[in-house]
N, C-alpha and C positions, 0 to 999 in steps of 0.2 A: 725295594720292590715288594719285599713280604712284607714288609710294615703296612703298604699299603695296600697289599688286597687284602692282607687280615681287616684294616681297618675297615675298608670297604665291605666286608662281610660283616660288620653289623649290622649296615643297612638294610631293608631287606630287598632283595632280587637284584644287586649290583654286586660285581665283584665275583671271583669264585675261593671256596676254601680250597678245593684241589688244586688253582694255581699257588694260593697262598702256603701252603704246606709244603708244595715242589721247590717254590723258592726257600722256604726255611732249611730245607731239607740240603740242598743245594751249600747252602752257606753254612751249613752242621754238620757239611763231611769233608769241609774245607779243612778243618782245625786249624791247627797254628798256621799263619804264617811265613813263618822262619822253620820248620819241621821239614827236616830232611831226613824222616825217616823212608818213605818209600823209593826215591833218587837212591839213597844210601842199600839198600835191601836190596832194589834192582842191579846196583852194583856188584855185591856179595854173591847174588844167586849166580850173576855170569862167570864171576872165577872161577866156578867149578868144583874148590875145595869142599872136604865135609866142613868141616869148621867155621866156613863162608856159608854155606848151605845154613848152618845153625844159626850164625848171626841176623840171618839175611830172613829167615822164618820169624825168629824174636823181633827183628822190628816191623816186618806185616800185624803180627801177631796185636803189637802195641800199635798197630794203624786200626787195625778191626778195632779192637776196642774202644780207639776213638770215633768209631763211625765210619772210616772213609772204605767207602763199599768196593771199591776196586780190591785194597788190601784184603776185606771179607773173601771177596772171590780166590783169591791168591791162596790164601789159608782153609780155604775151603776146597781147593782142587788138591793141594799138598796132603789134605788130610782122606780124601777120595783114594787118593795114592796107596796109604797103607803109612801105617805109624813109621814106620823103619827112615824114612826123611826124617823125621824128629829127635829120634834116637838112635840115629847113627853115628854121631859125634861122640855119644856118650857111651856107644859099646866100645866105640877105639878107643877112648880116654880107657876104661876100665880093662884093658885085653893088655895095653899097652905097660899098665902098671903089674904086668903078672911076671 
């Protein structure tokens, strides 16, 4: 469907480029396929652990990065939050070693 109202926007006055970008858009925040990173993260965050909390931030983190805007949001409210979700894990890793 993008292929074809990009195409159709070269003609002129048929077609629109804001459909044609919504579809590209669309199918550029899909990423992989087979990518169970958000399934897997939404899993992590409901256990409840810190350690789960941290896994579960790293692969939103690597969803933003690919694009997929939900993960964005995800990572962008945890980060609203206050850094302390981020590096929680790793003040009990370091407390733990004393």
């Amino acid at each position: 469907m993008a292929r074809l109202q990009a195409a159709q926007e070269a003609t002129p006055n048929t077609g629109s480029c804001a459909v044609a970008t919504s579809f590209f858009k669309i199918v550029a925040e899909r990423g992989s396929w087979k990518s169970t990173l958000i399934p897997e993260a939404e899993r992590l965050w409901k256990s409840g652990g810190d350690q789960e909390k941290e896994a579960a931030i790293l692969r939103w983190m690597i969803a933003a990065d690919r694009g997929v805007e939900a993960a964005q949001n995800n990572v962008a409210y945890i980060l609203d939050q206050g850094p302390f979700l981020i590096c929680c894990y790793a003040q009990a890793q370091a407390h733990s070693m004393l």
